[in-house]
C-alpha positions as CSV (number, residue, x, y, z in Angstrom):
1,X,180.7,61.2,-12.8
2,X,182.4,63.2,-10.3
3,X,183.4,59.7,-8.3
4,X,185.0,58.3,-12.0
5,X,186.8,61.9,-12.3
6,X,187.8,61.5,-8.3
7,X,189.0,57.6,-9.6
8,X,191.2,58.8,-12.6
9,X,193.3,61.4,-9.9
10,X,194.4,58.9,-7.4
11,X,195.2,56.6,-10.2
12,X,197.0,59.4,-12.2
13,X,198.8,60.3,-8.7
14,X,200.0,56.7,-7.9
15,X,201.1,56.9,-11.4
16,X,203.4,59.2,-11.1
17,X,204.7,58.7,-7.7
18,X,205.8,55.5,-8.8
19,X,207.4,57.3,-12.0
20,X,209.2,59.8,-10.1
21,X,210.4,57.0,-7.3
22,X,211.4,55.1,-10.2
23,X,213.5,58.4,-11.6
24,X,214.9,58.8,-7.5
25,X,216.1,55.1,-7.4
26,X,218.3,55.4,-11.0
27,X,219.0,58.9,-10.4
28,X,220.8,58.2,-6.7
29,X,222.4,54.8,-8.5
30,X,223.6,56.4,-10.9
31,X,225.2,59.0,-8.1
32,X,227.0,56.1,-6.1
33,X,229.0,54.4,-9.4
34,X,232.4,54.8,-9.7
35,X,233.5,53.4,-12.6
36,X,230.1,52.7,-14.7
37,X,228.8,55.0,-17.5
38,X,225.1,54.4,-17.6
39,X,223.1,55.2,-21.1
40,X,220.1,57.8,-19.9
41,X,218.2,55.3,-22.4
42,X,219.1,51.6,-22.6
43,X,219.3,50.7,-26.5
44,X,218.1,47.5,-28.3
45,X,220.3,45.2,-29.6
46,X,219.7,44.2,-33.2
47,X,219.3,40.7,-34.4
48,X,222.2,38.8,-35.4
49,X,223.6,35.3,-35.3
50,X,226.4,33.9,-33.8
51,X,227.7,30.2,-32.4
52,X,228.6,30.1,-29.2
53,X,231.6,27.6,-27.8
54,X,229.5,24.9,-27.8
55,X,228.7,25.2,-31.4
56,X,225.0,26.3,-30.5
57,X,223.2,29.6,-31.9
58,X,223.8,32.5,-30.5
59,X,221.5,35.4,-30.9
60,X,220.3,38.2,-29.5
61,X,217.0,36.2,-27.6
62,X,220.4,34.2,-26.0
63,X,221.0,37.8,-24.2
64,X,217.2,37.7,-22.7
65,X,216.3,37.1,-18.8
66,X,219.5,37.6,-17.6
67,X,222.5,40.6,-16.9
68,X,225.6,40.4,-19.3
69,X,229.1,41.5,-19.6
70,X,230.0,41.8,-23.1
71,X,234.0,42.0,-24.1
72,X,234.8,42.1,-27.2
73,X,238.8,40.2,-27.8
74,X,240.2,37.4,-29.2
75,X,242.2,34.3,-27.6
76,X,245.6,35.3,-29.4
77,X,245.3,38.3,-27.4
78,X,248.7,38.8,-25.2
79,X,248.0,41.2,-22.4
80,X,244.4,43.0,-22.3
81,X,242.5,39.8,-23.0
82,X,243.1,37.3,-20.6
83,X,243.5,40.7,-17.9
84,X,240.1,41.9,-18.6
85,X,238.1,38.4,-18.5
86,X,240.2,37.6,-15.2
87,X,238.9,40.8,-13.7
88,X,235.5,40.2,-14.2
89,X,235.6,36.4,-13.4
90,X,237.1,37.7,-10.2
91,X,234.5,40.5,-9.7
92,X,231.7,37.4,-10.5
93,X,232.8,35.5,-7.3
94,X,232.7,38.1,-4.9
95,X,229.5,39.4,-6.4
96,X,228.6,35.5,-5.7
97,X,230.1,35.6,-2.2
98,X,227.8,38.6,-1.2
99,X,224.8,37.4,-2.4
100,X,225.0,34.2,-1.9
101,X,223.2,31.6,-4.2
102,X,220.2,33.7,-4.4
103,X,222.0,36.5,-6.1
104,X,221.5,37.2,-9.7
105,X,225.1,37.3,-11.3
106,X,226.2,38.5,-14.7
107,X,227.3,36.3,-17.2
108,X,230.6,37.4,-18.9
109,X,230.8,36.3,-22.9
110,X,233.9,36.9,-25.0
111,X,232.8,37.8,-28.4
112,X,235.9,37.1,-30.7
113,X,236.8,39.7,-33.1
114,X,239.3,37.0,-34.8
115,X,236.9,34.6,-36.3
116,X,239.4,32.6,-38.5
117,X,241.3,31.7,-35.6
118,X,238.8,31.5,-32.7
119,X,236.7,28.3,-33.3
120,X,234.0,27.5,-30.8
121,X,236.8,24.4,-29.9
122,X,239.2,27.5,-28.7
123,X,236.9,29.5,-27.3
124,X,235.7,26.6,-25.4
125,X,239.1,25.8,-23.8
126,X,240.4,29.3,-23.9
127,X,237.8,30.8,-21.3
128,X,238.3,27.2,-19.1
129,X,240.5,29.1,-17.6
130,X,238.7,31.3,-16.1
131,X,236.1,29.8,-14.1
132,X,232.5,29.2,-14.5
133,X,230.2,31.7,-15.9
134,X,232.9,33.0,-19.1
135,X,231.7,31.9,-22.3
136,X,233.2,32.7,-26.1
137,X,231.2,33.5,-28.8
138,X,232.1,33.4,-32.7
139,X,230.9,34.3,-35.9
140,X,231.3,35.4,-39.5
141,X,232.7,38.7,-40.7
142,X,229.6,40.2,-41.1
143,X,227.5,39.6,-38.0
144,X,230.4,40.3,-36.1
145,X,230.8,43.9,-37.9
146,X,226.8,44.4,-37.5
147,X,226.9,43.9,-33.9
148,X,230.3,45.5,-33.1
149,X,228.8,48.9,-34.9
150,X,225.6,48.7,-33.4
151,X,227.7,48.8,-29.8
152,X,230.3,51.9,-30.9
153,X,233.4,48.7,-30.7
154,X,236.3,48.9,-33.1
155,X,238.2,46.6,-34.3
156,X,240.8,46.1,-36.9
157,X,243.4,43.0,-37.9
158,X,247.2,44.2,-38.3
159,X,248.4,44.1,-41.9
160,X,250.4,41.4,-41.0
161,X,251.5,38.4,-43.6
162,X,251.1,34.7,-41.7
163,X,249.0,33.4,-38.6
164,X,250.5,35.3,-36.1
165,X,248.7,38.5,-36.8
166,X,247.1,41.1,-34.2
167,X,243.9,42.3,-33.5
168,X,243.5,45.6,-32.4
169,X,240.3,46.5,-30.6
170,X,238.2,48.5,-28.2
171,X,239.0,47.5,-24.5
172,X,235.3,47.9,-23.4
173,X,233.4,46.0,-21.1
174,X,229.5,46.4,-21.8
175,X,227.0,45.6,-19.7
176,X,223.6,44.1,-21.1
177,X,220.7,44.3,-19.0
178,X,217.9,41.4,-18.8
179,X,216.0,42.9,-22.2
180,X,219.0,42.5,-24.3
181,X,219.9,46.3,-24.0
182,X,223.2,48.0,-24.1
183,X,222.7,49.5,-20.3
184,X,226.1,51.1,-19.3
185,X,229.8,50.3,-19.8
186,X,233.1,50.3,-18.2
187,X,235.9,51.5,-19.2
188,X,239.6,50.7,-18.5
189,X,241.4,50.6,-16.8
190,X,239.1,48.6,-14.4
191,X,239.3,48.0,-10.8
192,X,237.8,45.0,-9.7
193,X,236.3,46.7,-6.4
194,X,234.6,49.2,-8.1
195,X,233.7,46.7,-10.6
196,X,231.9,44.6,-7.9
197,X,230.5,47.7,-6.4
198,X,228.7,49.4,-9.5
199,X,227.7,45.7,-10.5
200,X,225.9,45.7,-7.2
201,X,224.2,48.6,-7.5
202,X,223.0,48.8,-10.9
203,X,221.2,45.2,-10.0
204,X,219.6,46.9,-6.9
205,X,218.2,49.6,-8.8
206,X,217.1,47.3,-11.5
């Protein structure tokens, strides 16, 4: 009996060194960002369906197994769009220069908050440009709005008459970790060093 009770202590310790070494790790991660807000509790996605630009399904199993940057825009987008994505293509290769080819590195996914426009054809060629790793995502009016409230984005079309309307929209960039869970975001404006260097970190700690 008293060798079972001795048992249950050391495993009860172990426990909880490993639970309060976890805690230390997050907690001094969390000290060295500079530009990341990170959620004290990482929230589920919910389900929802998309296409992606290749016309597949998108959903939220697409999210599993891996680190994403989620930014919510559009390709009509004149300035914070094509800014945004370039910044965190840009913070992708240096992320893949310091690692190497063993590095884990995010993937960074426009979702479109202009479906009428943004076909998975757009998309496709809009984020070409810049460089591997950026995909676009579409979908229909309401999966869009389900998964844009679920995440805190807004987004509204201009009352505007003809095809050259605006989107207004959060500017956002939110980081999903490997479980398909909001983790932390970034908020402009963004600097691309401290982009790369909270990037970094959180994926050490995780």
């Amino acid at each position: 009996m008293q060798k079972h009770i001795l048992l249950l202590a050391i495993a009860l310790l172990v426990t909880s060194g490993a639970a309060v070494f976890a805690i230390r790790q997050i907690g001094e991660a969390t000290d060295a960002l500079r530009l990341a807000t990170v959620f004290p509790e990482p929230a589920a996605l919910p389900e929802f369906h998309m296409v992606d630009q290749d016309g597949a399904a998108f959903t939220r199993e697409s999210l599993l197994g891996h680190t994403s940057l989620l930014f919510f825009g559009f390709t009509h987008c004149p300035d914070i769009c094509p800014a945004t994505l370039q910044q965190l293509a840009f913070a992708r290769r240096e992320l893949a220069g310091r690692r190497g080819n063993a590095g884990r590195l995010p993937e960074i996914i426009l979702i479109s908050v202009d479906p009428e426009r943004d076909t998975a054809a757009i998309l496709k060629a809009y984020t070409a440009h810049f460089g591997e790793g950026v995909s676009g995502v579409s979908g229909d009016a309401a999966e869009l709005q389900k998964l844009a409230s679920t995440l805190g984005i807004y987004y509204a079309r201009e009352d505007t008459a003809g095809p050259d309307y605006n989107v207004s929209h959060s500017t956002a960039v939110l980081l999903i970790n490997r479980e398909a869970e909001l983790q932390a975001l970034f908020t402009a404006p963004l600097d691309t060093e401290a982009l790369v260097s909270d990037l970094q970190t959180l994926e050490d700690a995780g």
